[in-house]
C-alpha positions in Angstrom: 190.6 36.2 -94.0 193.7 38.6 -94.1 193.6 38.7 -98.0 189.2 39.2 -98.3 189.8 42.1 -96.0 192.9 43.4 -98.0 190.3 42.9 -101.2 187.3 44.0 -99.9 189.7 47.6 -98.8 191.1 48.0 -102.5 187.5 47.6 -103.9 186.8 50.4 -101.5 189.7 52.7 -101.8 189.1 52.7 -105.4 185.5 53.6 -105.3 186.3 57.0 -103.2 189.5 57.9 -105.7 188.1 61.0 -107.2 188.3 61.1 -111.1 190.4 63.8 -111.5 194.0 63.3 -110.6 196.7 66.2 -108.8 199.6 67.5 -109.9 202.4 65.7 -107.7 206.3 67.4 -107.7 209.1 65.0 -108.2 211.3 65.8 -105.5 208.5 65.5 -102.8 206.4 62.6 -104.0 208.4 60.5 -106.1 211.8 60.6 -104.7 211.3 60.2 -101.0 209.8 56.2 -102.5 212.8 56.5 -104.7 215.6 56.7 -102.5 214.3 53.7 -100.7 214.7 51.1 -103.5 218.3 52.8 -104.7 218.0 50.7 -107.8 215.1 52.0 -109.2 216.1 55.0 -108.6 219.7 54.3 -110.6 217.9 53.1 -113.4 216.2 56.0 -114.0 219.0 58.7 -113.2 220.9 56.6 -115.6 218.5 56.0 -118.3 216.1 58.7 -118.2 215.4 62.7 -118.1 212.5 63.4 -116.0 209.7 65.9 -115.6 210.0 67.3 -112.5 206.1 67.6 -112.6 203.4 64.7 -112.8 200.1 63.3 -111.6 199.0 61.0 -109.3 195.6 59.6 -107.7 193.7 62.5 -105.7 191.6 60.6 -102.9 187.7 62.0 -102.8 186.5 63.2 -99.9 185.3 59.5 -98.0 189.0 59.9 -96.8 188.2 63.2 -94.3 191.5 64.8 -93.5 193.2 62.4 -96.8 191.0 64.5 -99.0 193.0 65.5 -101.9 196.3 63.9 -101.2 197.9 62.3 -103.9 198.7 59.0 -103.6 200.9 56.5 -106.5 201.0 55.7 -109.0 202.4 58.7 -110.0 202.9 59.1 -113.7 206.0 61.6 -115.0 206.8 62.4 -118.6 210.2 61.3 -119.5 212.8 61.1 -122.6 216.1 58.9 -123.0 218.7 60.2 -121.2 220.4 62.9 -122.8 218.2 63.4 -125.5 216.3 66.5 -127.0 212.7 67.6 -127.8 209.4 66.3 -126.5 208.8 64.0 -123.9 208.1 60.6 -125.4 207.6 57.7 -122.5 205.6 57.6 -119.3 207.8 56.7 -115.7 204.9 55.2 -113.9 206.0 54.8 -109.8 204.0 52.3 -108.1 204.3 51.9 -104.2 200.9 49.8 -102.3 202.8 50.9 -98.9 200.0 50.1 -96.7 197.3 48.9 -99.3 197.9 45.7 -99.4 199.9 42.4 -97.2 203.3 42.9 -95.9 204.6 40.4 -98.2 203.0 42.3 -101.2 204.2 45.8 -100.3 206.7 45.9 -103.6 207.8 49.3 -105.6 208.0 49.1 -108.9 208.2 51.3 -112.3 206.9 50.9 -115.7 208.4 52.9 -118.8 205.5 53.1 -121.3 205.7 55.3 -124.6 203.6 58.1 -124.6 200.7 58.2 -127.1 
């Protein structure tokens, strides 16, 4: 029953994301998730240079005062470490805090090049 009710709630949540995502900042979205897994968080201080801007999901207005708030993933531009000239890879931060069971509440990233 647990698990319809966590399905049937995604289904929903993802109907009222509006289409357009927000700008979210690095230091007040991303790393607050970040510096609670520490290594994520190593691997990309070690590994990659960052944006310090990105986007994320914008809830639509079926969440009242939510309206707006950006919510993960969050998607950054990012380069190998140390390296010069355009961004070429996506950092994609996932974090279902409170979307889904407590078993399945797991952070995770995803390096993806850019096209």
């Amino acid at each position: 029953m647990k698990t319809i009710a966590s399905i049937c709630f995604l289904v929903l949540l993802t109907l009222s994301f509006a289409r357009a995502g927000g700008s979210v900042d690095w230091e007040f979205h991303a790393l607050p998730i970040l510096k609670q897994h520490p290594e994520l968080l190593s691997i990309i201080e070690h590994s990659l240079d960052v944006s310090k801007t990105g986007s994320g999901v914008r809830l639509g207005k079926d969440f009242g005062k939510d309206q707006g708030k950006r919510i993960p993933p969050y998607e950054f531009d990012a380069r190998p470490k140390g390296s010069s000239g355009d961004y070429n890879l996506i950092l994609i931060i996932h974090d279902p805090s409170g979307m889904s069971d407590e078993n399945d509440n797991q952070t995770w990233i995803e390096i993806r090049p850019k096209k």
